[in-house]
N, C-alpha and C positions, 0 to 999 in steps of 0.2 A: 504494500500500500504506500511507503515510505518511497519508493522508487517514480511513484504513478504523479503522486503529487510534485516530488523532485522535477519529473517532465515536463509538466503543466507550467512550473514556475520560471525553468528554463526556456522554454516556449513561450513565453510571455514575456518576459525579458527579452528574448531575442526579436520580437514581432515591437516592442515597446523602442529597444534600438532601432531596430529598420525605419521604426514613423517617427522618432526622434523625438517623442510625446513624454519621455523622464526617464527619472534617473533608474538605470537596469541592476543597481547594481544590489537594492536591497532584497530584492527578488532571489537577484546570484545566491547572495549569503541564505536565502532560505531555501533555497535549492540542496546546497550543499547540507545544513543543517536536516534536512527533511531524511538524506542521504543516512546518516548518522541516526534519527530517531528511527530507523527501519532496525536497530536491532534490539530496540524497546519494545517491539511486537516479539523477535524472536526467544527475548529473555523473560519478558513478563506477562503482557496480556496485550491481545489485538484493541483492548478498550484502553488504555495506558497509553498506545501508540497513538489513537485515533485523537486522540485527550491532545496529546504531545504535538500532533502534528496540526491541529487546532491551533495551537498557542502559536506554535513557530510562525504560521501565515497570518494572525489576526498581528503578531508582534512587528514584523515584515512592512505590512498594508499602513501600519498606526506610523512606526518609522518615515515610513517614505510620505504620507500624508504631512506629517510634521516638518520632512526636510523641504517640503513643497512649499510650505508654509513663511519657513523662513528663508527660503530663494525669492517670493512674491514679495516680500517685506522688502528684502534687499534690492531690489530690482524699483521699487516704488519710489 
């Protein structure tokens, strides 16, 4: 599941590059990060992982919302 989501956020970043619409890069880090909580399913529970890999992308989206935030300030 850890791998699936990894994709999605890779691909999105990548497609978010191409249209040059922000920054790709807090995406990357939960790409990789997503990479890493795929062995929290295999250690302890596929609910733990699902839990986990929740957090990583809502942590990700809040980041790059806020870095947007202070680019639009800056920029003003």
């Amino acid at each position: 599941m850890g791998c699936g989501v990894a994709l999605f956020l890779a691909g999105s970043a990548a497609f978010r590059h191409a249209l040059r619409i922000g920054p790709e890069r807090y995406r990357l880090g939960a790409a990789v990060a997503c990479l890493a909580a795929s062995w929290v399913g295999v250690a302890l529970s596929v609910a733990a992982q699902m839990a986990l890999l929740t957090l990583i992308v809502a942590a990700a989206l809040v980041a790059e919302r806020r870095a947007g935030a202070r680019i639009d300030t800056v920029e003003a």
